[in-house]
py3Dmol code that shows the C-alpha trace and the ligand (Angstrom):
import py3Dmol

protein = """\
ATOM      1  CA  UNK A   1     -35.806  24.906  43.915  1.00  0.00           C
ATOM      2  CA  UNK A   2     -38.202  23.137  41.291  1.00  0.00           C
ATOM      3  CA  UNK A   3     -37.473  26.268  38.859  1.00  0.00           C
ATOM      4  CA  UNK A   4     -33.576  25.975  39.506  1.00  0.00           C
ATOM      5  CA  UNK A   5     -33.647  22.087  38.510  1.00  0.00           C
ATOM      6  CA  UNK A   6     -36.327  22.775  35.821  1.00  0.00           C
ATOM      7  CA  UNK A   7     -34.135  25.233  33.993  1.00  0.00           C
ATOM      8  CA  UNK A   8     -31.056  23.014  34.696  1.00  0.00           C
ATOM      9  CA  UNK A   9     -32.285  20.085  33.031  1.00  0.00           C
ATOM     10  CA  UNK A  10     -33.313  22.282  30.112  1.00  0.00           C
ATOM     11  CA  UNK A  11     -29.737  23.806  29.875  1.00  0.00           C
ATOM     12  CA  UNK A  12     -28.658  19.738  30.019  1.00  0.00           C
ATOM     13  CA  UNK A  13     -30.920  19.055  27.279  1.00  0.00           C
ATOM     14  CA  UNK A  14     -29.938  22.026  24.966  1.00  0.00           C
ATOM     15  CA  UNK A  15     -25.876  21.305  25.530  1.00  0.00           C
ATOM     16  CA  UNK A  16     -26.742  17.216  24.467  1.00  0.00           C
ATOM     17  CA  UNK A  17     -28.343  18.688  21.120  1.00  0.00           C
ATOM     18  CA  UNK A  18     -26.116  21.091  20.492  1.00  0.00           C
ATOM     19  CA  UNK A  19     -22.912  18.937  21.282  1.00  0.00           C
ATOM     20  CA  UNK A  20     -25.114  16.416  18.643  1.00  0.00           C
ATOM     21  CA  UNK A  21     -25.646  18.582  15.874  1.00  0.00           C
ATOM     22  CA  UNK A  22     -22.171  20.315  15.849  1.00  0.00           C
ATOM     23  CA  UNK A  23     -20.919  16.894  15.438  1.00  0.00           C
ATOM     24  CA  UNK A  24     -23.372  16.100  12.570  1.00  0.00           C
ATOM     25  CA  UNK A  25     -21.956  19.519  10.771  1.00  0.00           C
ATOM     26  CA  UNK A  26     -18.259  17.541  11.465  1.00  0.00           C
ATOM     27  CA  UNK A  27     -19.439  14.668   9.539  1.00  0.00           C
ATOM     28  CA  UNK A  28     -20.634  16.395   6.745  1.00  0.00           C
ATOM     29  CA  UNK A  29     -18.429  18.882   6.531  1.00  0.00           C
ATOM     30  CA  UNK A  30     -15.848  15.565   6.110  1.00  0.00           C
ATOM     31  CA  UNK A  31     -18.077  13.604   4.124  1.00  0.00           C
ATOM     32  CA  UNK A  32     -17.811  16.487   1.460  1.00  0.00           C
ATOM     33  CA  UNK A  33     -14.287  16.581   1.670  1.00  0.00           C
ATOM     34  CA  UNK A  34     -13.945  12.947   1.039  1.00  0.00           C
ATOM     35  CA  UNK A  35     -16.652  13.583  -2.103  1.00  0.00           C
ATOM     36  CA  UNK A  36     -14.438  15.929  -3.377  1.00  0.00           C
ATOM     37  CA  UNK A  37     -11.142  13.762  -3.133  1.00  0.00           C
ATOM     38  CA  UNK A  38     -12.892  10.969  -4.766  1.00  0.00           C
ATOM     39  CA  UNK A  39     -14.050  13.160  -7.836  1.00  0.00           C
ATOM     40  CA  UNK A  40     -10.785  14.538  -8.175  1.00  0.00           C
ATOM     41  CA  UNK A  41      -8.985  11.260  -8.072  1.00  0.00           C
ATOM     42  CA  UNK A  42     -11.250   9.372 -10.235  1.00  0.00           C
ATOM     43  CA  UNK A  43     -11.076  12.697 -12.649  1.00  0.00           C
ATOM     44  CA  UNK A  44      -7.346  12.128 -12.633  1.00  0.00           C
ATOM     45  CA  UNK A  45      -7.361   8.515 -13.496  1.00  0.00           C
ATOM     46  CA  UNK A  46      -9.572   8.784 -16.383  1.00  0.00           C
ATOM     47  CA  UNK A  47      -7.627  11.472 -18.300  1.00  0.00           C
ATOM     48  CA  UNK A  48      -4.564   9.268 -19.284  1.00  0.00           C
ATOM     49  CA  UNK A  49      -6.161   6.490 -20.697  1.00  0.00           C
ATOM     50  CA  UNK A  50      -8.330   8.956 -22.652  1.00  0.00           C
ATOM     51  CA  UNK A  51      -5.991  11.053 -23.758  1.00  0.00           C
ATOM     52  CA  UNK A  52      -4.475   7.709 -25.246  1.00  0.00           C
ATOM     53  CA  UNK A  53      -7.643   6.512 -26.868  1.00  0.00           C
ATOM     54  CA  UNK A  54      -7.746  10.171 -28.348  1.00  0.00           C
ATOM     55  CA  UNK A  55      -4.259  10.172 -29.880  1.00  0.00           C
ATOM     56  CA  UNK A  56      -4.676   6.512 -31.518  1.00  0.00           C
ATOM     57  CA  UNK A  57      -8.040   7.893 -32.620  1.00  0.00           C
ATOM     58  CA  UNK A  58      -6.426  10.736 -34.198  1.00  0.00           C
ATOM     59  CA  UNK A  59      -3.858   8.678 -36.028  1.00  0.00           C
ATOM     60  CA  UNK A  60      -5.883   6.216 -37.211  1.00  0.00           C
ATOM     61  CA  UNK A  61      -8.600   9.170 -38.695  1.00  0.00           C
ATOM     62  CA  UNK A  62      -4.943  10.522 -40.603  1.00  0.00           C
ATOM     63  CA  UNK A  63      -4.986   7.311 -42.024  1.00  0.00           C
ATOM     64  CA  UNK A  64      -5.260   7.492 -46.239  1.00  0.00           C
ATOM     65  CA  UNK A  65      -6.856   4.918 -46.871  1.00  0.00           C
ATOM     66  CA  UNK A  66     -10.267   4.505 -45.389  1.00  0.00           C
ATOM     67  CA  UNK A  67     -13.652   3.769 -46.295  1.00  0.00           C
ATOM     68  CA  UNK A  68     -16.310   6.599 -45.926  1.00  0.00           C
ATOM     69  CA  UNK A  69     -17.976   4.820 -43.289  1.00  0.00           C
ATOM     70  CA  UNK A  70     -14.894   4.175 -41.165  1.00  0.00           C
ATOM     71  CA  UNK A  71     -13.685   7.669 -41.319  1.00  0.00           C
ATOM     72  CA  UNK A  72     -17.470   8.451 -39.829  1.00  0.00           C
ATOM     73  CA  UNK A  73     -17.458   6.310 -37.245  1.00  0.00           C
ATOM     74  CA  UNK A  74     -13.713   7.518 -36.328  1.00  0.00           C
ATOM     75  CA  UNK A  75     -14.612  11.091 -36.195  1.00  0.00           C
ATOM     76  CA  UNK A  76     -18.206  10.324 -34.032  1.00  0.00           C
ATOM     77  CA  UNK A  77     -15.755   8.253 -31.569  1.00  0.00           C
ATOM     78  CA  UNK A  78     -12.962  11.512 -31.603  1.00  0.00           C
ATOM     79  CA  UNK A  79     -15.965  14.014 -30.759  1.00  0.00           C
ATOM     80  CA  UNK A  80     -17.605  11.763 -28.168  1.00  0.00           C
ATOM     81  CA  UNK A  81     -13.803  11.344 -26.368  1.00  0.00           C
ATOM     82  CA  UNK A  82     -14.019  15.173 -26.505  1.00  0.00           C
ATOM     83  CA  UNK A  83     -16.794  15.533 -24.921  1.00  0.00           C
ATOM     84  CA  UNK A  84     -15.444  13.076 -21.668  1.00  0.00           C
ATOM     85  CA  UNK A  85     -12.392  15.429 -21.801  1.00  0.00           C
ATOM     86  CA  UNK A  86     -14.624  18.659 -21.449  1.00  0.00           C
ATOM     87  CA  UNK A  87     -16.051  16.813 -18.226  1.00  0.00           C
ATOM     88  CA  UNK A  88     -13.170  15.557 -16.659  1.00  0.00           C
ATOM     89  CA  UNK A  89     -11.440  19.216 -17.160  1.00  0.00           C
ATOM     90  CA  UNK A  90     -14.466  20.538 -15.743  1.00  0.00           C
ATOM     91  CA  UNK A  91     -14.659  17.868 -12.692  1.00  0.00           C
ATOM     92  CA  UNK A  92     -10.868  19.137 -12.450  1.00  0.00           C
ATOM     93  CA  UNK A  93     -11.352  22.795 -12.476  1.00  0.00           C
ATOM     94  CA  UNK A  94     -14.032  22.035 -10.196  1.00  0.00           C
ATOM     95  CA  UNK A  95     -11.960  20.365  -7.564  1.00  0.00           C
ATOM     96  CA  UNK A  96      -9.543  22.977  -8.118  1.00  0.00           C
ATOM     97  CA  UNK A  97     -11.566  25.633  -7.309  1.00  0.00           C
ATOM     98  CA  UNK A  98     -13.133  24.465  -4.183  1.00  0.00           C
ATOM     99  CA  UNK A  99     -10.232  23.565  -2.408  1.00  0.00           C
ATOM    100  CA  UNK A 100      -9.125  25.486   0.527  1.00  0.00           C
ATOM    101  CA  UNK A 101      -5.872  24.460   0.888  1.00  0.00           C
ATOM    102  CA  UNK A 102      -4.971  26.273  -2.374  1.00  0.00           C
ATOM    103  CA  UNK A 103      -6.517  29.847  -2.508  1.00  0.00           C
ATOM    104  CA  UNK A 104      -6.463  32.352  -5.286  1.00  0.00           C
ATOM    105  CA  UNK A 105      -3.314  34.791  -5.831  1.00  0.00           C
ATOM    106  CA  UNK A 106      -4.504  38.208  -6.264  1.00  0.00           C
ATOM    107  CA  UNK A 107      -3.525  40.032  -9.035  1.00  0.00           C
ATOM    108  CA  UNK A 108      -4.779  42.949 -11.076  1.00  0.00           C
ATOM    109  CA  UNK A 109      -6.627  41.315 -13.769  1.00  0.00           C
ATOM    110  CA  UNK A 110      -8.061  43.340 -16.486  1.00  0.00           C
ATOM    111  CA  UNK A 111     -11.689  42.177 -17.030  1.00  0.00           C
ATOM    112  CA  UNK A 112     -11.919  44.432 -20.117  1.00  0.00           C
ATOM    113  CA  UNK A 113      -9.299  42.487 -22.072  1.00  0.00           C
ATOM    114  CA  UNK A 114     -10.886  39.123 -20.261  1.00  0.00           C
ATOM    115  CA  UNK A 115     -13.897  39.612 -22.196  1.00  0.00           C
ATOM    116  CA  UNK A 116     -12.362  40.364 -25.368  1.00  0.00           C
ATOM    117  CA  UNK A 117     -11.119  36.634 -25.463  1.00  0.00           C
ATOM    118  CA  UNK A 118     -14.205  35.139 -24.265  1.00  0.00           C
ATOM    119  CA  UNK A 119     -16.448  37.143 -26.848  1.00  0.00           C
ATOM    120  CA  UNK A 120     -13.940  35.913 -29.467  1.00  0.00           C
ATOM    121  CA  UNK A 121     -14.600  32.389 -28.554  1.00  0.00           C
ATOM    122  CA  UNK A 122     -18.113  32.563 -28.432  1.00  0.00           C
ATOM    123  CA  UNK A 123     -18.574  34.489 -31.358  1.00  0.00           C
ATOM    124  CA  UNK A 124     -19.134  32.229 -33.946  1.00  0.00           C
ATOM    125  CA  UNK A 125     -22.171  30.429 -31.819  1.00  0.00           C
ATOM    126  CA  UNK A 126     -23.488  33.571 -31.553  1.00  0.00           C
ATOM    127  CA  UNK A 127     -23.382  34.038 -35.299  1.00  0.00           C
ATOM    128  CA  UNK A 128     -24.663  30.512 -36.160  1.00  0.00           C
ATOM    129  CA  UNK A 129     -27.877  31.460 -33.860  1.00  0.00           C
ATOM    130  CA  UNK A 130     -28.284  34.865 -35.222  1.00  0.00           C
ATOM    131  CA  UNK A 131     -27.975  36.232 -31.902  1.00  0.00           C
ATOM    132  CA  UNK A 132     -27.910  40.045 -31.288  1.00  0.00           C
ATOM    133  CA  UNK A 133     -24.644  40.184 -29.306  1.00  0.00           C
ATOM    134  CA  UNK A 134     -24.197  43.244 -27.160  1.00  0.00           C
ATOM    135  CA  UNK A 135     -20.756  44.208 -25.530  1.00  0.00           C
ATOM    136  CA  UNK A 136     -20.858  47.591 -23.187  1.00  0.00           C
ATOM    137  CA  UNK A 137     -17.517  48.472 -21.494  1.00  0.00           C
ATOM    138  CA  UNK A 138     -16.309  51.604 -20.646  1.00  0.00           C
ATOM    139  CA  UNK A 139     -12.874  52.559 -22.891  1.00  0.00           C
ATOM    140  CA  UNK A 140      -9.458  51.838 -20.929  1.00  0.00           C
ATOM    141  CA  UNK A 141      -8.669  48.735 -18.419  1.00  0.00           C
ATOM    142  CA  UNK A 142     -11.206  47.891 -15.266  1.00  0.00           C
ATOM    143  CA  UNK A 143      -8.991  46.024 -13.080  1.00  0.00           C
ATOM    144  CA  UNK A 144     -11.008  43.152 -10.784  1.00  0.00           C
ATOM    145  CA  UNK A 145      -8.310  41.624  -8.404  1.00  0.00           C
ATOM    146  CA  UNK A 146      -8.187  37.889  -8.527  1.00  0.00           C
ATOM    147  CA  UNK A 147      -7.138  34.956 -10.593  1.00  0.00           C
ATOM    148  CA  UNK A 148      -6.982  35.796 -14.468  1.00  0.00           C
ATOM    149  CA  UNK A 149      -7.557  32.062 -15.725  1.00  0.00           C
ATOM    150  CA  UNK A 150     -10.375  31.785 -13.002  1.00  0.00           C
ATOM    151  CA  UNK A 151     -11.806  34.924 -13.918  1.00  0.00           C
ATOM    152  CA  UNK A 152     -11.804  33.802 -17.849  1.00  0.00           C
ATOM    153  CA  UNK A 153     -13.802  31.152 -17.130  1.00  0.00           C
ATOM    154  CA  UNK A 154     -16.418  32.795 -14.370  1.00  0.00           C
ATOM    155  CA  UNK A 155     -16.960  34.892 -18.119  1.00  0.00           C
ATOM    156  CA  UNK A 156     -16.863  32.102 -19.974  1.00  0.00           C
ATOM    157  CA  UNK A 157     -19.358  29.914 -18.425  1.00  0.00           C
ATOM    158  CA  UNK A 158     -22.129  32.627 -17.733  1.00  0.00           C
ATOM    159  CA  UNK A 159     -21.847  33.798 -21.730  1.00  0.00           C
ATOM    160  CA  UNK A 160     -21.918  30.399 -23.488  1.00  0.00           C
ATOM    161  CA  UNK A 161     -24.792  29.598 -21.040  1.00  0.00           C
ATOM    162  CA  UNK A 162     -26.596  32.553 -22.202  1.00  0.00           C
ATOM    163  CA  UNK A 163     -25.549  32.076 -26.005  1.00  0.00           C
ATOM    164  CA  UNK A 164     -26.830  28.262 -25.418  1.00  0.00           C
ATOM    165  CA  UNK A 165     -30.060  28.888 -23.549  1.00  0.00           C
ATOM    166  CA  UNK A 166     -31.566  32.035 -25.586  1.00  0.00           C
ATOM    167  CA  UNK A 167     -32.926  30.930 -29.056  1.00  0.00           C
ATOM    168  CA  UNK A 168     -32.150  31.995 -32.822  1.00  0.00           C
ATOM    169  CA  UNK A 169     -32.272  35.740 -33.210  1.00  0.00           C
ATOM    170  CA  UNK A 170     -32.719  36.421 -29.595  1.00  0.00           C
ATOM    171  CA  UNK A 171     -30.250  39.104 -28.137  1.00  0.00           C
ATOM    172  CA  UNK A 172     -27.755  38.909 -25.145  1.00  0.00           C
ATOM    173  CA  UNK A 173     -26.081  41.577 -23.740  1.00  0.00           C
ATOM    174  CA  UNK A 174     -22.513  41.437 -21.630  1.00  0.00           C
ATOM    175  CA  UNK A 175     -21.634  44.233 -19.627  1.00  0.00           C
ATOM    176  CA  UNK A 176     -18.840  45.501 -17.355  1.00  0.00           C
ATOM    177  CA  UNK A 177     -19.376  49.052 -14.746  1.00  0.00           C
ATOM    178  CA  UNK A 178     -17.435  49.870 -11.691  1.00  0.00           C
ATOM    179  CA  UNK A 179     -19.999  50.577  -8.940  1.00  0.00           C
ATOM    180  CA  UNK A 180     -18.911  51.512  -5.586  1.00  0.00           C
ATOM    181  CA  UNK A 181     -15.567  50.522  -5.686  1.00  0.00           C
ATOM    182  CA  UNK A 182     -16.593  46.614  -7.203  1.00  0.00           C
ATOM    183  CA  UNK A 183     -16.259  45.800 -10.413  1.00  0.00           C
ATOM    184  CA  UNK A 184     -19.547  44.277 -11.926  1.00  0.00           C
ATOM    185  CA  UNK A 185     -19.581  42.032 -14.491  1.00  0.00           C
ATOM    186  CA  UNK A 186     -23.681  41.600 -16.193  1.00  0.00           C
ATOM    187  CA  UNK A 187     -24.425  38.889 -18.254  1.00  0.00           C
ATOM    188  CA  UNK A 188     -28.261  39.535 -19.739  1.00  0.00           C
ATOM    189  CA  UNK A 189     -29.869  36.851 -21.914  1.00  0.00           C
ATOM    190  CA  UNK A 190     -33.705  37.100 -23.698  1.00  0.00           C
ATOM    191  CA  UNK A 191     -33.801  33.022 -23.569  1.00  0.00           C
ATOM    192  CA  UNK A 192     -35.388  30.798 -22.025  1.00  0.00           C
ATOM    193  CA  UNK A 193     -35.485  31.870 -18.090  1.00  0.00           C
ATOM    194  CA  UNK A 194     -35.463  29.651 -15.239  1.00  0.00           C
ATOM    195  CA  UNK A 195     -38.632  29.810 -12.990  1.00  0.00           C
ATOM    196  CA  UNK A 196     -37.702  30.790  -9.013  1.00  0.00           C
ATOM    197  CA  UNK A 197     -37.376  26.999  -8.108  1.00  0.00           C
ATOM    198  CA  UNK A 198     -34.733  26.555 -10.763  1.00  0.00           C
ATOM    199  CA  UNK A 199     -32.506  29.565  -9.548  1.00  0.00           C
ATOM    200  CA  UNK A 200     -32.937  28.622  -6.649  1.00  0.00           C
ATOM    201  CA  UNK A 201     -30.505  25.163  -6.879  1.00  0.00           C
ATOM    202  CA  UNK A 202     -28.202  26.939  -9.196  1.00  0.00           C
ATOM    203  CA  UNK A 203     -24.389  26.208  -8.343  1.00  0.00           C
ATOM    204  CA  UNK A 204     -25.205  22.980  -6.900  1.00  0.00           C
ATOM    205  CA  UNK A 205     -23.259  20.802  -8.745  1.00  0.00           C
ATOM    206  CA  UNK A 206     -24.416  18.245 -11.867  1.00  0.00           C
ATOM    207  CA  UNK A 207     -27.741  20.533 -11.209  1.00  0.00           C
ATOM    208  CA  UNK A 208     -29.808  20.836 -14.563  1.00  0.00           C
ATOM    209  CA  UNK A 209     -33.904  22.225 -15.137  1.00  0.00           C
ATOM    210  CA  UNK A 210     -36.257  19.997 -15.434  1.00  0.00           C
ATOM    211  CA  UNK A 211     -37.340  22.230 -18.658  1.00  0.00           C
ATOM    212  CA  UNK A 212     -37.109  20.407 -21.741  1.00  0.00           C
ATOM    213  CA  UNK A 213     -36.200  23.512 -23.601  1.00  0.00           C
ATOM    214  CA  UNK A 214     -33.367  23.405 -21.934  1.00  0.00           C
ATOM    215  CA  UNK A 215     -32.251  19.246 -21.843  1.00  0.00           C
ATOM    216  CA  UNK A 216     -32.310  20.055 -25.282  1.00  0.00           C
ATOM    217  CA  UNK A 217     -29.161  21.713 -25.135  1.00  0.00           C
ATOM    218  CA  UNK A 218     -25.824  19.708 -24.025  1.00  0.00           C
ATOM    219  CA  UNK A 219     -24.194  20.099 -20.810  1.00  0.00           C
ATOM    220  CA  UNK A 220     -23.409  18.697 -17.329  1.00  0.00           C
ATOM    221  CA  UNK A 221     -24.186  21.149 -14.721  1.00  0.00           C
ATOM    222  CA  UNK A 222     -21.183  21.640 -13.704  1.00  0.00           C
ATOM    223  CA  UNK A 223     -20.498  25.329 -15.718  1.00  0.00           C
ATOM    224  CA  UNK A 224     -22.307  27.214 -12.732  1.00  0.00           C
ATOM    225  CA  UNK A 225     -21.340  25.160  -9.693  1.00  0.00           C
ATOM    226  CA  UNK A 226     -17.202  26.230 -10.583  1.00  0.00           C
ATOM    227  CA  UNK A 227     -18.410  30.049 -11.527  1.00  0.00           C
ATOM    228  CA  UNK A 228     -20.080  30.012  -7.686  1.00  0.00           C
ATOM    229  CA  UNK A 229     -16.931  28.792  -6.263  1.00  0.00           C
ATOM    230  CA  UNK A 230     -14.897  31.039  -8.283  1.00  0.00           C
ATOM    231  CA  UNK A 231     -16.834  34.057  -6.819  1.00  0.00           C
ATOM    232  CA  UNK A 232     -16.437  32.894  -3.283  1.00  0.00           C
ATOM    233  CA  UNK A 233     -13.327  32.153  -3.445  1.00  0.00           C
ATOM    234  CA  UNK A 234     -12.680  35.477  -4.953  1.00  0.00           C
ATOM    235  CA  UNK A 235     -14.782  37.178  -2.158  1.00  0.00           C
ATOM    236  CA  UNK A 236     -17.468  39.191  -4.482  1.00  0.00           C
ATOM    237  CA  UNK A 237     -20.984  38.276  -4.811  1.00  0.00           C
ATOM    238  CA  UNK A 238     -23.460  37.176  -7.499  1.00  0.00           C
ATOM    239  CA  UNK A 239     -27.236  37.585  -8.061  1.00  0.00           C
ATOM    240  CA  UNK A 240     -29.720  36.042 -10.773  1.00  0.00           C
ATOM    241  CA  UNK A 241     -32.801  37.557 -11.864  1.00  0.00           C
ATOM    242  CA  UNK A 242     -34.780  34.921 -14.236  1.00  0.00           C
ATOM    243  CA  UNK A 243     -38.010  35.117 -15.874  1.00  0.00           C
ATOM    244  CA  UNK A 244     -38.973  31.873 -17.150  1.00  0.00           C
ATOM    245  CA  UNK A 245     -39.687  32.432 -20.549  1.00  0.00           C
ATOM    246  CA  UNK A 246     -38.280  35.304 -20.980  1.00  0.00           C
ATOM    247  CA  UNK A 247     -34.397  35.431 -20.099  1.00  0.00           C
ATOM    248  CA  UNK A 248     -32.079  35.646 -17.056  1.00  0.00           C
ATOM    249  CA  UNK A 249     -29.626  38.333 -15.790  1.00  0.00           C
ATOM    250  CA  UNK A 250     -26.461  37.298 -14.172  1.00  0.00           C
ATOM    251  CA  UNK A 251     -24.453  39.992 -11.809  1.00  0.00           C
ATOM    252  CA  UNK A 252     -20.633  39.196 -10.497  1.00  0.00           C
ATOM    253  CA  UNK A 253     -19.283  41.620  -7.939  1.00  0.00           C
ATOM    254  CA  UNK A 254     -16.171  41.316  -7.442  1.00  0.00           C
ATOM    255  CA  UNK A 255     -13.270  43.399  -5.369  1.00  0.00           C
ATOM    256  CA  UNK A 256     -11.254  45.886  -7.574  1.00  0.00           C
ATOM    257  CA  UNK A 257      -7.926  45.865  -8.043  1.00  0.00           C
TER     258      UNK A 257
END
"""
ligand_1 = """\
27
ADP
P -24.983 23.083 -18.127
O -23.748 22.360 -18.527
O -26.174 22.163 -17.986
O -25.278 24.267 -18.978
P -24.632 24.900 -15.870
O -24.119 24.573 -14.508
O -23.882 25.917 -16.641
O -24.698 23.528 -16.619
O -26.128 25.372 -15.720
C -27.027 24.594 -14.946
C -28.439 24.692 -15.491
O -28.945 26.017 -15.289
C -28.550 24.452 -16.988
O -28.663 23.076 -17.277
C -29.816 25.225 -17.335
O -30.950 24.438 -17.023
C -29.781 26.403 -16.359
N -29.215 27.634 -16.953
C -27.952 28.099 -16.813
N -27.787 29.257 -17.442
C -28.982 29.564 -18.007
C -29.477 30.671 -18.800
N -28.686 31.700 -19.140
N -30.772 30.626 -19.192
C -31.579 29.596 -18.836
N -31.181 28.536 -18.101
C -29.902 28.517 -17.685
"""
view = py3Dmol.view(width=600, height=400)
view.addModel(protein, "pdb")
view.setStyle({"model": 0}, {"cartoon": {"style": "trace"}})
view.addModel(ligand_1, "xyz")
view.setStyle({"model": 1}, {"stick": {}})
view.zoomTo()
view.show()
């Protein structure tokens, strides 16, 4: 009889914490939602007036008639507005792309032509640091089924990451294979590497290393956090291989179309 109420009051005891920490999960689980409305809404509210202060800025730089100095301090105020834009887009996409309620389409997207774009954009970085800039993909479409614009910017981000992080003359290589019936997209710098306690808090968002090397460079850590989302919300997977000091690989599966 002891045993019966011994093992009763245990089963009492275990139902209390887990009734407790299911409803902890609740409240973060909403607490995160309500983090994610407020970023989007304050996001939202601060692209209007700044897209105003950027078109006065604009017309006032076409102005003829302006001193040297003016026209310097115009165009330092045009590319620091530019840079808010970049991070309220971002904070946008970001919002975008973890919301539930508003899933990806699938669609036969080919990641072949994808790339083309990106590499065009990033080119001329790429050039400016002397980089060795490899692109291997097999002749003909590879179709990846998902979201074209979100699947542009998974690209996106992971390249100019690697074109930002590896130094002058360094080499990175972009890649895209069908294995197994998932496309895999391979992004492969020789740059500056992440050590294990880095990669590990990648995709959190406004996450940034502590490495100086890598302050040095711009940027908001918010690039990786929307390329995680896309790839869960696009159902593949993705794994990072870093070597500080030496360079990172990034690998995307994702489902084929
Ligand atoms: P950021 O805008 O800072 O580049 P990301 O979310 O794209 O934001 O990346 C987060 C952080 O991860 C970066 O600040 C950098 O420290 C590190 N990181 C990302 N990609 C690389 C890479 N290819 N090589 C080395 N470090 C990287």
């Amino acid at each position: 009889a002891l045993d019966i109420g011994h093992d009763l009051g245990r089963a009492i005891l275990n139902a209390r914490t887990f009734e407790r920490e299911h409803q902890l999960v609740v409240e973060l689980q909403e607490l995160d939602t309500y983090k994610g409305q407020l970023i989007a809404t304050v996001a939202h509210e601060l692209k209007n007036p700044l897209s105003s202060v950027l078109g006065h800025l604009e017309m006032l730089e076409s102005a003829r008639d302006l001193a040297g100095t003016t026209r310097g301090s115009l165009a330092a105020m045009e590319r620091g507005a530019q840079r808010m834009v970049k991070v309220i887009d971002d904070l946008l996409l970001l919002s975008k792309v973890g919301d539930p309620d508003n899933p990806v389409i699938p669609t036969p997207v080919d990641l072949s032509h994808v790339l083309d774009e990106v590499i065009d954009l990033v080119e001329l970085s790429a050039q400016q640091k002397r980089l060795d800039l490899k692109v291997e993909v097999p002749d003909g479409p590879v179709l990846a089924l998902g979201d074209a614009d979100e699947l542009d910017r998974l690209c996106a981000n992971l390249i100019s990451n690697a074109v930002k992080y590896t130094p002058e003359g360094g080499s990175v290589t972009v890649a895209i294979d069908v294995v197994d019936g998932d496309v895999v997209f391979t992004c492969r710098d020789e740059g500056i590497g992440m050590s294990a306690e880095d990669v590990a808090r990648l995709g959190t968002e406004f996450f940034r290393s502590s490495n100086p090397l890598a302050l040095a460079q711009p940027g908001t850590g918010l690039g990786l956090a929307i390329v995680r989302r896309i790839v869960e919300r696009h159902g593949g997977s993705m794994d990072i291989e870093s070597d500080l000091g030496h360079g990172s690989t990034f690998r995307v599966h994702l489902p084929a179309a």
